[in-house]
C-alpha positions, 0 to 999 in steps of 0.5 A, a space after each residue: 210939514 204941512 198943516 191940514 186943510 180945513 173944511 173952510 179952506 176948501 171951500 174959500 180958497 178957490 175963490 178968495 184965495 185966488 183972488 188975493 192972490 190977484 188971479 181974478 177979475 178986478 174985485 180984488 182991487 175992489 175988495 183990496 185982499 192984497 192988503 189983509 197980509 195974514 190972508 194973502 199968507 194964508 192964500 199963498 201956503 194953500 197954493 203952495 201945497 203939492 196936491 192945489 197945483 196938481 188939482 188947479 190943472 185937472 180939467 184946464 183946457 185953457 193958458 200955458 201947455 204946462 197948465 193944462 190937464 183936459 183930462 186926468 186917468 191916472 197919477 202919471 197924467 200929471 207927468 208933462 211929456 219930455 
């Protein structure tokens, strides 16, 4: 099961998630988030959770097919074509 998400979750991990995780530009390096273990912990449960994966492709026009949500109408939009 899941924890809840906080109001500070939200609002960071998009940014400092991403960025320990090493999907940024190279302020990571700089910042050195991979070597805070319990952040990198706290960034990869986020990035796990069904509903992020779902939301970092909605309105991705850019990388690998299977990415890319340019635009989202309906649940099944997430539904990659066979």
């Amino acid at each position: 099961m899941n924890t809840p998400c906080s109001i500070a979750d939200i609002a960071n991990w998009p940014w400092y998630g991403g960025l320990a995780l090493g999907r940024h530009y190279d302020a990571g390096e700089f910042l050195a988030g991979s070597e805070y273990a319990n952040v990198v912990r706290w960034a990869e449960a986020i990035d796990a959770r069904p509903a992020v994966q779902r939301g970092r492709r909605v309105n991705r026009v850019w990388g690998p097919a299977q990415d890319q949500l340019a635009e989202r109408q309906s649940a099944s939009d997430f539904e990659l074509p066979s």
